[in-house]
LOTIZA-722853 format. One record per residue: residue number from 0; residue in three letters; x, y, z of N, C-alpha, C in turn. Coordinates in Angstrom, 1 decimal. Example, Ala and Ser with C-alpha at 12.3 -4.5 7.8 and 13.67 -1.06 7.14 Angstrom:
<atoms>
(0, ALA, (13.2, -5.7, 7.8), (12.3, -4.5, 7.8), (13.2, -3.3, 7.8)) (1, SER, (12.8, -2.2, 7.1), (13.7, -1.1, 7.1), (12.9, 0.0, 7.9)) 
</atoms>
This chain:
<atoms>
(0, UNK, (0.8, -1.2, 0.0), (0.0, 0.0, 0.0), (0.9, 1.2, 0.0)) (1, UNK, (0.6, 2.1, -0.8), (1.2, 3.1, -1.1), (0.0, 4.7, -1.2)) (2, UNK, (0.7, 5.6, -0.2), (-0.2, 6.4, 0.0), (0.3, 8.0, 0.1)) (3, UNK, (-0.4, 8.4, -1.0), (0.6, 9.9, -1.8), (-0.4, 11.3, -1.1)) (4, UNK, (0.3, 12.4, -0.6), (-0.1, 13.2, -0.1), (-0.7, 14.2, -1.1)) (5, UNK, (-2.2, 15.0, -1.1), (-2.2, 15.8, -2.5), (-2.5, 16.8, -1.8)) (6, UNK, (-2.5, 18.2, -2.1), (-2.5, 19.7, -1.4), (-3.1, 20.2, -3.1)) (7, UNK, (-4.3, 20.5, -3.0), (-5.0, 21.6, -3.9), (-4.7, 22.9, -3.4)) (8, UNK, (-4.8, 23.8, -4.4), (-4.8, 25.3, -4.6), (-5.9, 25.8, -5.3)) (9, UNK, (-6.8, 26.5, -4.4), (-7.8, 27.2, -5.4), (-7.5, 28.8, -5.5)) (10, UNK, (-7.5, 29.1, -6.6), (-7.5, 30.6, -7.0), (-7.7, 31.9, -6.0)) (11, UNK, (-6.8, 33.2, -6.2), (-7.6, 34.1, -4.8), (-8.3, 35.1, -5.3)) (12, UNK, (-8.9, 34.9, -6.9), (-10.1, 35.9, -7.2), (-11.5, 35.5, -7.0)) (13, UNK, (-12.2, 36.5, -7.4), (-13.5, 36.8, -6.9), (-14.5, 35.0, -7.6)) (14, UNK, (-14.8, 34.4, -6.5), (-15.5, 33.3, -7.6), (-14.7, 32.5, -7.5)) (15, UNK, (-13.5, 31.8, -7.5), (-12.4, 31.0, -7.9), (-13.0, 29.6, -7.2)) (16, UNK, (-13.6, 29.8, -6.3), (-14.1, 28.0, -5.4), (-15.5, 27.6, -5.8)) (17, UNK, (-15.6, 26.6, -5.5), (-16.6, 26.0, -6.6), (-17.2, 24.8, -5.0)) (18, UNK, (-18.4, 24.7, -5.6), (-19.6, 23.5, -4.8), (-19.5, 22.5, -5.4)) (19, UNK, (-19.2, 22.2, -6.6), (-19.2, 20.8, -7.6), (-18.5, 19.9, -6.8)) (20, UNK, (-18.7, 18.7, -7.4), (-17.9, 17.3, -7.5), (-16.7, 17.6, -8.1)) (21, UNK, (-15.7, 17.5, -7.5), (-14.2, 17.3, -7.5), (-13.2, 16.1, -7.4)) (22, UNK, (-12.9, 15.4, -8.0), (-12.3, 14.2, -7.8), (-10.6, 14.0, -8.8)) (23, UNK, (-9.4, 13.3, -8.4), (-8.3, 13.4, -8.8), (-8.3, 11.8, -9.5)) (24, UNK, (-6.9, 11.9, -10.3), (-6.3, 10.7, -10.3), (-5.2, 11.3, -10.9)) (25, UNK, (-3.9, 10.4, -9.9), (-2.5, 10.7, -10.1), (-2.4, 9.2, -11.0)) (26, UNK, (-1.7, 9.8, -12.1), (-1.1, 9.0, -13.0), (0.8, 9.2, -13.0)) (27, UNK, (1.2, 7.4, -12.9), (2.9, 7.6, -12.4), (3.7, 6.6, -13.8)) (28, UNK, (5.0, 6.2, -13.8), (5.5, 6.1, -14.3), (5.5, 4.0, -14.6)) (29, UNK, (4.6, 4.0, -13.3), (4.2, 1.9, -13.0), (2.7, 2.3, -13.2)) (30, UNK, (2.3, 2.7, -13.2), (0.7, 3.0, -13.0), (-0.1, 4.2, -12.7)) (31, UNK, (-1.5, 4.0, -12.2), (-2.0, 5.0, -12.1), (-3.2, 4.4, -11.0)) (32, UNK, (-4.0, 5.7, -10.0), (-4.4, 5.5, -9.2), (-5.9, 5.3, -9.5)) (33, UNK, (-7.0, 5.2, -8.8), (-8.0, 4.7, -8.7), (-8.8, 6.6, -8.8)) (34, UNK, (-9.4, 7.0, -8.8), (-10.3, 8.3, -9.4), (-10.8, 8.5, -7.8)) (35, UNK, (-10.3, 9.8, -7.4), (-10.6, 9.4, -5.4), (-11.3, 11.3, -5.6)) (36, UNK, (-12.3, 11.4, -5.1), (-13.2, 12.3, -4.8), (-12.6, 13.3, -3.8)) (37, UNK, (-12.7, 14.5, -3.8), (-12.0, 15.4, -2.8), (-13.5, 16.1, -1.9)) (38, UNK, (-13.4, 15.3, -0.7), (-14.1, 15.5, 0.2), (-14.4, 16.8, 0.6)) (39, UNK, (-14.2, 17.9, 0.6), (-14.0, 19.3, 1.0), (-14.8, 19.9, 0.2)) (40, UNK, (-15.1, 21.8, 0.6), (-15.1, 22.8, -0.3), (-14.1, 23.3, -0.6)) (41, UNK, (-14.4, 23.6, -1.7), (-13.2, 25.0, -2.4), (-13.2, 25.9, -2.2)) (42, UNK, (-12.6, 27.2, -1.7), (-12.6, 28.7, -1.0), (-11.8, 29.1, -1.8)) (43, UNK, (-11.7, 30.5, -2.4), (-10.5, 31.1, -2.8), (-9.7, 31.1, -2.0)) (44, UNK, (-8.5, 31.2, -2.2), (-7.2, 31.5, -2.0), (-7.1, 30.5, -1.0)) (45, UNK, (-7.6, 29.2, -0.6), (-7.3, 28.4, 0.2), (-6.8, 26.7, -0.4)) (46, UNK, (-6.0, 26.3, 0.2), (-5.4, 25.1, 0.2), (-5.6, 23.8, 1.2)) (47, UNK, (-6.1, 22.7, 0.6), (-7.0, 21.5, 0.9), (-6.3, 20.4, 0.6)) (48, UNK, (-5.7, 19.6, 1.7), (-5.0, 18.3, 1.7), (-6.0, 16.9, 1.7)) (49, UNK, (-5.7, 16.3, 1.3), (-6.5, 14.7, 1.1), (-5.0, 13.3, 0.9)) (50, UNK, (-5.2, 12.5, 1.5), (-4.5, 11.3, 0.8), (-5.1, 10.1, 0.1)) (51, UNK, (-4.6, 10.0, -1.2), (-4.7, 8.8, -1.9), (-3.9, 8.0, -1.4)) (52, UNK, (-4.8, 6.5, -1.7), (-4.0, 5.3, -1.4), (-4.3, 4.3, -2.1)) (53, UNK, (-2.9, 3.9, -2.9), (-3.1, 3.1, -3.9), (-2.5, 1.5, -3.3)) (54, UNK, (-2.8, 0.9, -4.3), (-2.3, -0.8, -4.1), (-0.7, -0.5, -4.2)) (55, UNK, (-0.5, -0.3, -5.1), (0.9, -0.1, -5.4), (2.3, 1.1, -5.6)) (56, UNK, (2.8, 1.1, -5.6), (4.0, 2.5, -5.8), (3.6, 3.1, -7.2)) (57, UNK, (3.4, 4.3, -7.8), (3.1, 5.0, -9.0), (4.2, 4.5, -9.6)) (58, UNK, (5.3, 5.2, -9.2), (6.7, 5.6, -9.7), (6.3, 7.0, -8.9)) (59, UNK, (7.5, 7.6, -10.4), (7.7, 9.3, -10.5), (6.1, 9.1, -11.5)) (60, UNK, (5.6, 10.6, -10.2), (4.1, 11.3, -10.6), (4.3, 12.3, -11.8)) (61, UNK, (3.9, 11.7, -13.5), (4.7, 12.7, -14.5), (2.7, 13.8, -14.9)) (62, UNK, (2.0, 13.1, -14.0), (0.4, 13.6, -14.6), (-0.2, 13.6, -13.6)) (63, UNK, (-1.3, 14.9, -13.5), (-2.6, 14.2, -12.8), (-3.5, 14.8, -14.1)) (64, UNK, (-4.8, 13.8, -13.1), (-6.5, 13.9, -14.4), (-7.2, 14.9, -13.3)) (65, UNK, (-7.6, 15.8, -13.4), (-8.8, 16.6, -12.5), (-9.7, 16.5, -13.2)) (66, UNK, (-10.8, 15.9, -12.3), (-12.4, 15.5, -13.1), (-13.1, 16.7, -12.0)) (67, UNK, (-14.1, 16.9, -13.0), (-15.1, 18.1, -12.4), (-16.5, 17.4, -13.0)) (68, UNK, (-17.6, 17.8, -11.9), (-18.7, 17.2, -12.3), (-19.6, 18.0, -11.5)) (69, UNK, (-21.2, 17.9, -11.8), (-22.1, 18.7, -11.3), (-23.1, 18.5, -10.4)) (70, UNK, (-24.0, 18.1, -9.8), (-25.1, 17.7, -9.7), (-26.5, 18.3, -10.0)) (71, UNK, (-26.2, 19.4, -9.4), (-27.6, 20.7, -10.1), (-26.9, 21.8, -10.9)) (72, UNK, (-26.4, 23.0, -10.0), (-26.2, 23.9, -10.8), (-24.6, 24.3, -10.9)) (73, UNK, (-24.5, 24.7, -12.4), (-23.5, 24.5, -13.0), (-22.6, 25.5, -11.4)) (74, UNK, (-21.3, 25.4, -11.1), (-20.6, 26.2, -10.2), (-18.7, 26.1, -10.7)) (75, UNK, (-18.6, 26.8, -11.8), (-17.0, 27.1, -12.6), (-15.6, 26.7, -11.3)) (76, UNK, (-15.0, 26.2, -11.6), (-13.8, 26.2, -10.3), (-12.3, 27.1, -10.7)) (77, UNK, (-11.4, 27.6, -10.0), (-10.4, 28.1, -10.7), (-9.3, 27.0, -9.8)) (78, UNK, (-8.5, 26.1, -10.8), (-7.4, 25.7, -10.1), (-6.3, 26.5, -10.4)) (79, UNK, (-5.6, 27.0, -8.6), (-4.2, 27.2, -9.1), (-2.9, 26.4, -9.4)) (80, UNK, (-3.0, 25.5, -8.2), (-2.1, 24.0, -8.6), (-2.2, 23.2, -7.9)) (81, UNK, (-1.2, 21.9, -8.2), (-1.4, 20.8, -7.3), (0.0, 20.4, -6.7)) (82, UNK, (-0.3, 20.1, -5.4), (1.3, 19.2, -5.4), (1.0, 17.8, -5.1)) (83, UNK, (1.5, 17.2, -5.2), (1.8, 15.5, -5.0), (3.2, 15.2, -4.0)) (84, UNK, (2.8, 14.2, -2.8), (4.3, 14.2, -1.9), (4.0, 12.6, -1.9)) (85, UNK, (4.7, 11.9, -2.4), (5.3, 10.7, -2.8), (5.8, 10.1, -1.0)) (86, UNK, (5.4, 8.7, -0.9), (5.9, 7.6, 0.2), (7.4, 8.2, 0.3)) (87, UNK, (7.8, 8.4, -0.8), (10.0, 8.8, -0.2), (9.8, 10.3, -0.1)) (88, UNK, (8.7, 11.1, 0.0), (9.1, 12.0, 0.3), (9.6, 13.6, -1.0)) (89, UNK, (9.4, 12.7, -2.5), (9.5, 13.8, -3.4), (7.8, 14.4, -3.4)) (90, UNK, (8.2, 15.8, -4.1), (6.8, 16.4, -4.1), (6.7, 16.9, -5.3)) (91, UNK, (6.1, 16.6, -6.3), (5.9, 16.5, -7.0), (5.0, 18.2, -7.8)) (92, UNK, (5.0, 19.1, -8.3), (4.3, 20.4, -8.5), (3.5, 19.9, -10.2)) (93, UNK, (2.4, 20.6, -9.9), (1.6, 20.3, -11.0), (0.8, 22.0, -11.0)) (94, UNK, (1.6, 23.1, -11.6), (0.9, 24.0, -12.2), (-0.2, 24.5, -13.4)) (95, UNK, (-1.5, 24.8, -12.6), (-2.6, 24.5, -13.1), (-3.0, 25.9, -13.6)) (96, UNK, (-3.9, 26.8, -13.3), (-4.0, 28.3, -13.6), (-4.7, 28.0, -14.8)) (97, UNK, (-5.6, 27.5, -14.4), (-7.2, 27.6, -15.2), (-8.5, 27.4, -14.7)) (98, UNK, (-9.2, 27.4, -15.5), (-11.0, 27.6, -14.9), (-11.3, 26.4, -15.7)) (99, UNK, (-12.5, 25.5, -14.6), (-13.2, 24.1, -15.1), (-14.4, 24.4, -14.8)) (100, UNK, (-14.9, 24.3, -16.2), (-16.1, 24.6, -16.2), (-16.8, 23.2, -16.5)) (101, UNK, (-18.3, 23.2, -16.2), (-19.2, 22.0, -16.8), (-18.5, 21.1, -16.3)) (102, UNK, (-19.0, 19.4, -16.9), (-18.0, 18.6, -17.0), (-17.1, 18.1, -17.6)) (103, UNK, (-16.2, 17.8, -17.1), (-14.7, 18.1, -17.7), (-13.7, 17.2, -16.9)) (104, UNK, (-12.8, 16.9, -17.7), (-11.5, 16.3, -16.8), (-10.7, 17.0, -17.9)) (105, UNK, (-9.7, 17.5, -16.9), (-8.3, 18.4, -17.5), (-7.0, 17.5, -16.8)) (106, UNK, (-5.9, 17.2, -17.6), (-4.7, 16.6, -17.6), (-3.9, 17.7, -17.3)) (107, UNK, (-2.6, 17.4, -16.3), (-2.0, 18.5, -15.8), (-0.6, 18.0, -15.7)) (108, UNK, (0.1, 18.4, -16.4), (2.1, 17.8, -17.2), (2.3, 18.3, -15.1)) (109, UNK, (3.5, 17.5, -15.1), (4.6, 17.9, -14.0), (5.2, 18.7, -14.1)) (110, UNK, (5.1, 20.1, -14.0), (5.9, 21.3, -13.8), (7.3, 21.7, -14.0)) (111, UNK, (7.9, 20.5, -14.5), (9.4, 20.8, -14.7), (10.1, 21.1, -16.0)) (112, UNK, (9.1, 21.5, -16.7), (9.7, 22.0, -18.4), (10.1, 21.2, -19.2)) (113, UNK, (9.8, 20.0, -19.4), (10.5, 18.7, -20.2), (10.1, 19.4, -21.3)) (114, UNK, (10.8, 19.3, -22.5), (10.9, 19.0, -24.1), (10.6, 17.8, -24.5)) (115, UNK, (9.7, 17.7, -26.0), (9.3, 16.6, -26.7), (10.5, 15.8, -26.5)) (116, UNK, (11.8, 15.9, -26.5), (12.4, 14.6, -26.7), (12.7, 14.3, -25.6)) (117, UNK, (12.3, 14.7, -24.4), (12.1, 14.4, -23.3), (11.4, 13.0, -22.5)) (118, UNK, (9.9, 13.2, -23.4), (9.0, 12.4, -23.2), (9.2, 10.8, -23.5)) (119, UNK, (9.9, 9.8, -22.5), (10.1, 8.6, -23.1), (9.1, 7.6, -22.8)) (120, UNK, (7.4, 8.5, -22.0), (6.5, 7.4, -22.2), (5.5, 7.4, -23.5)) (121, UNK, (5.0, 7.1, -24.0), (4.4, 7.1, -25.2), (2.8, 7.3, -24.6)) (122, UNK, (2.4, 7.9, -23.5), (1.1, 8.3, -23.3), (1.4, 9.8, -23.2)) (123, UNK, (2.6, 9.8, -22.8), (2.9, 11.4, -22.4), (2.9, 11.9, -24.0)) (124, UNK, (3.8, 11.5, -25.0), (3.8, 11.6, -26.4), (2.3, 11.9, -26.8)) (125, UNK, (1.2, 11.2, -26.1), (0.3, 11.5, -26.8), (-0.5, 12.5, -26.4)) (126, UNK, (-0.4, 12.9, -25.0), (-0.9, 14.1, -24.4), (-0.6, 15.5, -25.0)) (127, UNK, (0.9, 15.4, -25.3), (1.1, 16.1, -25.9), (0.8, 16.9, -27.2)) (128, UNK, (0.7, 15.5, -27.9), (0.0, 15.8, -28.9), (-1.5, 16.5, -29.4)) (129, UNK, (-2.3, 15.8, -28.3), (-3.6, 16.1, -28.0), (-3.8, 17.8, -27.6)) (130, UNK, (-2.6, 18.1, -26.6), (-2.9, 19.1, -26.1), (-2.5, 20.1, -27.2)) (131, UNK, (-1.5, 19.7, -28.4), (-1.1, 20.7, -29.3), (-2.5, 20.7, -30.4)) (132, UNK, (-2.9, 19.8, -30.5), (-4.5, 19.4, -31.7), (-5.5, 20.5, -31.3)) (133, UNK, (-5.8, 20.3, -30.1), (-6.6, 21.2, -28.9), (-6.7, 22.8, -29.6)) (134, UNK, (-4.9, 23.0, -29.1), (-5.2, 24.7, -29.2), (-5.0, 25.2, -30.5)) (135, UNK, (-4.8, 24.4, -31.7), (-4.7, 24.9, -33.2), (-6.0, 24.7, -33.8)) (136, UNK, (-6.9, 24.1, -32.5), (-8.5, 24.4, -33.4), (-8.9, 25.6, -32.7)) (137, UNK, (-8.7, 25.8, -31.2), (-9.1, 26.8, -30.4), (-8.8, 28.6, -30.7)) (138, UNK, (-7.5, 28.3, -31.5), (-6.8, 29.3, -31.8), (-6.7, 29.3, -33.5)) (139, UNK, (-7.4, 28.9, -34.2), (-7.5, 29.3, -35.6), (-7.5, 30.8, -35.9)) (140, UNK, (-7.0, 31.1, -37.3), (-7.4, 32.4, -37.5), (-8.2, 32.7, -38.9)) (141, UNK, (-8.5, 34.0, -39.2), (-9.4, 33.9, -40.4), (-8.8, 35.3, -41.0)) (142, UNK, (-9.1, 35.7, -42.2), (-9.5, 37.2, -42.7), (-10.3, 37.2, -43.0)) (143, UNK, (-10.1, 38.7, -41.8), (-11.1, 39.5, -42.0), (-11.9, 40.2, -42.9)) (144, UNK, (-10.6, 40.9, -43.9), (-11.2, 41.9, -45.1), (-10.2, 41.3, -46.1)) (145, UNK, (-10.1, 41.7, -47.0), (-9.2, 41.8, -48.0), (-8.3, 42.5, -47.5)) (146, UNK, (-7.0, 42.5, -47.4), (-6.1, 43.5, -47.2), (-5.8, 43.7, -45.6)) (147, UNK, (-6.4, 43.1, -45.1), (-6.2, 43.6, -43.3), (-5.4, 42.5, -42.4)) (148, UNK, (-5.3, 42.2, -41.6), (-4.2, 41.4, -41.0), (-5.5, 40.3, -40.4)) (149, UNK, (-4.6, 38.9, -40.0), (-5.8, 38.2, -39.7), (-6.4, 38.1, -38.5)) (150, UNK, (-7.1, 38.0, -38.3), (-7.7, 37.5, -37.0), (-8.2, 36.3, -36.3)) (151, UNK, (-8.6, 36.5, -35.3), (-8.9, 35.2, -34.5), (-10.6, 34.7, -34.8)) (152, UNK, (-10.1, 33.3, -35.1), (-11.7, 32.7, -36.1), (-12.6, 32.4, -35.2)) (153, UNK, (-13.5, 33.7, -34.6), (-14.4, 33.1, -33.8), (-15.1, 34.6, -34.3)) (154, UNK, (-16.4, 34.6, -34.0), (-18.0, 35.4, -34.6), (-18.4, 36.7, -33.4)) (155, UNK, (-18.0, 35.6, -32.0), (-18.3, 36.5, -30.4), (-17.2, 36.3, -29.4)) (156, UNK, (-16.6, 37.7, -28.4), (-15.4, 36.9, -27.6), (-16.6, 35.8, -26.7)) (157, UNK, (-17.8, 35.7, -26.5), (-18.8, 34.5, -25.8), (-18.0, 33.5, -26.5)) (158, UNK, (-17.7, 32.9, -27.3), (-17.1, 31.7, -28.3), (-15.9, 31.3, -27.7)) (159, UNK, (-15.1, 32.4, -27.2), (-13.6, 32.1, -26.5), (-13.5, 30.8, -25.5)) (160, UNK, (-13.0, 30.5, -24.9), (-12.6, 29.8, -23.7), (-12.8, 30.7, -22.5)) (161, UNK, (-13.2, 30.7, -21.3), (-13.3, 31.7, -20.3), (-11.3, 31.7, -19.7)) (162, UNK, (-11.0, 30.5, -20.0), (-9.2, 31.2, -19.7), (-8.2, 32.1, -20.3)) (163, UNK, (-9.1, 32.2, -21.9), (-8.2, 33.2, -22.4), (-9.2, 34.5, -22.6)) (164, UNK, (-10.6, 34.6, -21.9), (-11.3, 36.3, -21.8), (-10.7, 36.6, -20.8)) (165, UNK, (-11.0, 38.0, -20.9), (-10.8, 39.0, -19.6), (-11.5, 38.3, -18.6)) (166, UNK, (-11.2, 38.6, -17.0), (-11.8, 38.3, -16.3), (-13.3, 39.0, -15.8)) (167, UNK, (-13.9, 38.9, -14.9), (-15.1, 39.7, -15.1), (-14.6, 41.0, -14.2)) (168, UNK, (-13.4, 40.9, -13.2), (-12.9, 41.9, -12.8), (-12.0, 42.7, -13.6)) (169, UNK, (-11.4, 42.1, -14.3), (-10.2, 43.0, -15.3), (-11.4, 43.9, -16.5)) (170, UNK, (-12.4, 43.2, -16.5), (-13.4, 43.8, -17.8), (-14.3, 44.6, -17.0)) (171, UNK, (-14.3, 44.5, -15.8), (-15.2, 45.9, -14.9), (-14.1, 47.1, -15.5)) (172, UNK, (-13.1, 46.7, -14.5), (-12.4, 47.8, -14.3), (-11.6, 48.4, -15.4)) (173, UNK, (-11.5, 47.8, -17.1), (-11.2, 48.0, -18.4), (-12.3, 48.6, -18.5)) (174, UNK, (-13.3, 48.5, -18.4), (-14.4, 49.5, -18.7), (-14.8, 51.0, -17.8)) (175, UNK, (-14.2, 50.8, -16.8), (-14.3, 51.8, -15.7), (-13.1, 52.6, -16.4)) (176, UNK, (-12.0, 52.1, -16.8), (-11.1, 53.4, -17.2), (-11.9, 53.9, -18.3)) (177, UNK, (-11.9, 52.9, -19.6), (-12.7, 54.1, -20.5), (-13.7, 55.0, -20.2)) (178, UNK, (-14.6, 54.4, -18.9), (-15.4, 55.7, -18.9), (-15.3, 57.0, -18.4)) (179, UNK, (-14.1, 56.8, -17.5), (-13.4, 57.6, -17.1), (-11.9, 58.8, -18.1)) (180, UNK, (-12.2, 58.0, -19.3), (-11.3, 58.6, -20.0), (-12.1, 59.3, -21.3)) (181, UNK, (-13.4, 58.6, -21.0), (-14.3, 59.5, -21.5), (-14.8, 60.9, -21.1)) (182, UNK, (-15.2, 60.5, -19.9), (-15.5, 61.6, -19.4), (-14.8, 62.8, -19.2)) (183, UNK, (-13.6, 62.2, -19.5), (-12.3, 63.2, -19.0), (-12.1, 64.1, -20.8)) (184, UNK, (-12.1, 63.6, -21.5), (-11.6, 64.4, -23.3), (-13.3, 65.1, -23.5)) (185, UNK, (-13.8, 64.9, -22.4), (-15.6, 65.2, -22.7), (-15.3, 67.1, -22.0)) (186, UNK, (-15.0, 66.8, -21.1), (-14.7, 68.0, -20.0), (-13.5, 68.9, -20.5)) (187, UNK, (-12.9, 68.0, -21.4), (-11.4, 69.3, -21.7), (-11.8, 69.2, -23.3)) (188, UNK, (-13.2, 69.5, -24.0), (-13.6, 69.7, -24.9), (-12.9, 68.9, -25.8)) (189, UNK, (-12.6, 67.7, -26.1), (-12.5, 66.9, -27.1), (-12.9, 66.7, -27.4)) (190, UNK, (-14.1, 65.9, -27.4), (-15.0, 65.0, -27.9), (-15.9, 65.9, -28.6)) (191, UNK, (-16.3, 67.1, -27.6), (-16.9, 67.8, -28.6), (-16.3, 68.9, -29.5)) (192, UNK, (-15.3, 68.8, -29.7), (-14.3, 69.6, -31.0), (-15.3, 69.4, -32.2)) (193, UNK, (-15.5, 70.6, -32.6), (-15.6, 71.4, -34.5), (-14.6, 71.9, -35.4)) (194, UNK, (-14.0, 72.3, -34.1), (-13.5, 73.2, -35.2), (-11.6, 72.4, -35.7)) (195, UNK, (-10.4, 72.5, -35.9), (-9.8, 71.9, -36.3), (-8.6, 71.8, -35.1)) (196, UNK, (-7.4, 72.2, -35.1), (-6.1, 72.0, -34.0), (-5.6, 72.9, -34.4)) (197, UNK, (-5.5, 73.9, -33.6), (-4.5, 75.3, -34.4), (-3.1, 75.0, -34.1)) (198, UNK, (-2.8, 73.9, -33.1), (-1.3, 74.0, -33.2), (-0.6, 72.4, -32.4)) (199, UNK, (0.2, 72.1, -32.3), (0.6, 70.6, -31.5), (0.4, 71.1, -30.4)) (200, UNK, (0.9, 72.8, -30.0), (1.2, 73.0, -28.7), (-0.4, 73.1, -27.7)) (201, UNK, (-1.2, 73.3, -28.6), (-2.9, 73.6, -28.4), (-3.5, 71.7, -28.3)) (202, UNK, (-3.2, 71.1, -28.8), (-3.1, 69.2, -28.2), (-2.7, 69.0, -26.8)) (203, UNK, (-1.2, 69.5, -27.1), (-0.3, 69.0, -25.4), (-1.1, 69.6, -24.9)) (204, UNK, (-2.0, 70.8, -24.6), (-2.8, 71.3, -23.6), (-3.4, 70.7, -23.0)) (205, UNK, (-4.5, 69.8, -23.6), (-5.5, 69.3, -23.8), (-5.6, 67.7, -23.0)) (206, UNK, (-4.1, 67.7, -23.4), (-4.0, 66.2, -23.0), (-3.5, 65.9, -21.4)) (207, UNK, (-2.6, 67.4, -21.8), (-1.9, 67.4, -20.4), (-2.8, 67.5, -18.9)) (208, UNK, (-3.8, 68.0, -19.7), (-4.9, 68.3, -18.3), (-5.5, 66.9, -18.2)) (209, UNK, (-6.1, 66.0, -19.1), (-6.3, 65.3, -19.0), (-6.1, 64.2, -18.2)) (210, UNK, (-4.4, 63.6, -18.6), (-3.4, 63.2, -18.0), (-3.5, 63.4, -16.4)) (211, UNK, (-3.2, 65.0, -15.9), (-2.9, 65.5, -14.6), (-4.5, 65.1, -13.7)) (212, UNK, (-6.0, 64.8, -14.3), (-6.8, 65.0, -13.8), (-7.3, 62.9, -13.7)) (213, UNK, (-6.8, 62.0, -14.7), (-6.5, 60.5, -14.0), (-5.7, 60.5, -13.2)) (214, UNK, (-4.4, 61.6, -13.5), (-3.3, 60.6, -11.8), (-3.9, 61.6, -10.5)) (215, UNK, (-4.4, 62.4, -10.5), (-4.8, 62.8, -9.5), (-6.0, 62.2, -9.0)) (216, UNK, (-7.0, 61.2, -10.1), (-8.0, 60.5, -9.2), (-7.5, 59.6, -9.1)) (217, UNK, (-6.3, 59.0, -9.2), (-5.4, 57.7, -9.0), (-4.7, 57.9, -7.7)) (218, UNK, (-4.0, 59.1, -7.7), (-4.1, 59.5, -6.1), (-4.4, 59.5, -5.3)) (219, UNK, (-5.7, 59.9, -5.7), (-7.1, 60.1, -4.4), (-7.9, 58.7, -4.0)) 
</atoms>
């Protein structure tokens, strides 16, 4: 019997812990473990130990599987990472830094930067590959116009992945500057300009106030 220590990391933004069904399996270099359920809630910025126990020694932990599942209503998770601490005492880091949504199981490489010719098990070979298949559908591009540079092949940023949108905090507060930088070229007569720019030095005015009146509510 062989019994490996696991320490989750959940996210420390707004939302990041989740009510779902949570469950692991450590995959090793002899085998892989049995699919074990993580008893607990998830809290932002909090970290939650459990031990698996297998029949036998893994090896070296080169993967885990994170399975996510629901019962009623959908609840998104953010993992930051995992560690794994091995019967001898290695600990094993599995950095994660994504959102699981629905149901899903996500595969998570061992943290240590290996290169393709690295890989001497032929499941790892194929994760890999999978995970490169993955993002050249996710990440397609298209043109747009005749003549214009290309873009990213999707219709709505809704179509994206929620790990590569803005967060819903980073897209408050992207939108809180613009309105704020609206309001500001609104007040030093920009926006509503007619008439033309009598000079560069009649701009730097305009801007300068502008400028001096964000860092001063950046101040305040």
């Amino acid at each position: 019997m062989a019994t490996y220590k696991v320490t989750v990391a959940t996210g420390d933004m707004a939302e990041a812990g989740t009510n779902n069904s949570i469950s692991i399996t450590l995959v090793g270099t002899y085998g892989e473990s049995r699919q074990t359920t993580v008893h607990f809630l998830f809290q932002p910025g909090k970290e939650r130990t459990l031990h698996v126990k297998c029949g036998q020694d893994l090896g070296p932990i080169v993967l885990i599987r994170l399975h996510k599942s629901r019962l009623f209503l959908e609840d998104a998770w953010f993992c930051k990472d995992v560690r794994v601490t091995a019967p001898n005492g290695t600990t094993y880091r599995f950095p994660c830094y994504q959102w699981l949504e629905g149901v899903t199981t996500v595969e998570v490489r061992e943290g240590s930067g290996k290169k393709l010719v690295d890989d001497k098990l032929q499941f790892l070979k194929e994760h890999r590959r999978q995970e490169l298949a993955a993002r050249q559908e996710a990440y397609g591009w298209k043109n747009f116009a005749q003549g214009w540079p290309r873009c990213l092949n999707v219709d709505s940023i809704s179509e994206l992945d929620s790990n590569v949108r803005f967060s819903r905090i980073r897209a408050t507060n992207f939108t809180g500057f613009l309105i704020l930088q609206g309001a500001s070229h609104l007040l030093s007569g920009f926006l509503l300009r007619r008439s033309s720019w009598k000079s560069l030095d009649e701009m730097r005015t305009i801007f300068s106030r502008t400028q001096g009146r964000d860092i001063g509510g950046c101040l305040a």
